[in-house]
N, C-alpha and C positions, 0 to 999 in steps of 0.2 A: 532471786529469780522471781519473777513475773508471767505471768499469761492469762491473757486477755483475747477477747473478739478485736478486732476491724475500730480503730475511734474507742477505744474506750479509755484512755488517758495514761496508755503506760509510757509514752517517754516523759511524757511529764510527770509525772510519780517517780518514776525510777532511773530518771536521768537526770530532768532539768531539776528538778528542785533539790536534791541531795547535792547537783556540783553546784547549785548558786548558795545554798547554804553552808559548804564549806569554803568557797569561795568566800563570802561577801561575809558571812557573820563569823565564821572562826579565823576567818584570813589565813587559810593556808592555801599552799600552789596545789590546785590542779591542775594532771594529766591525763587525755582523755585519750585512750588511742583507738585511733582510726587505720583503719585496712588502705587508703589511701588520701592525697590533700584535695581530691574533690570531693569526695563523701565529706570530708572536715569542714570545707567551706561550708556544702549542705546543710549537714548541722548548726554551725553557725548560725546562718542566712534564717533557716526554717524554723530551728528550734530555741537556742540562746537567744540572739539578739534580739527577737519579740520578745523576750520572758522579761529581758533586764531591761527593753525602753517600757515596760509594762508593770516593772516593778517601782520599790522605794529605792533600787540602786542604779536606777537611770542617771541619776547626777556623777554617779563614780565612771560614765564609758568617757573615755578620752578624746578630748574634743579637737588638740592638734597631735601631730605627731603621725610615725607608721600606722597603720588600720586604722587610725580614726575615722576616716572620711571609706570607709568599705574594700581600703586596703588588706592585702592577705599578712 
């Protein structure tokens, strides 16, 4: 559990970087659940997909296939 002001970096603390670390460095499946699939995209769009074109595991996002090109 987390609390913070307005901007002060808790999903990224306590979100993005614990799921891309068990994701990308221990390789297991994460499950994130979301209350519904637009909040999920959100996250997505907002949160993940700048973390990982921003990280060292940009080379791991899928370049053809479903979602690759900002499919759900």
């Amino acid at each position: 559990m987390a609390t913070g002001p307005t901007q002060s970096g808790k999903t990224l603390s306590c979100f993005v970087i614990p799921l891309l670390y068990h994701l990308f460095e221990v390789q297991e499946t994460v499950i994130c659940g979301l209350p519904d699939m637009d909040m999920a995209g959100d996250k997505w769009r907002e949160d993940l997909l700048p973390a990982i074109e921003r990280s060292v595991y940009r080379d791991l996002l899928p370049r053809r296939g479903g979602g690759s090109r900002g499919g759900r």
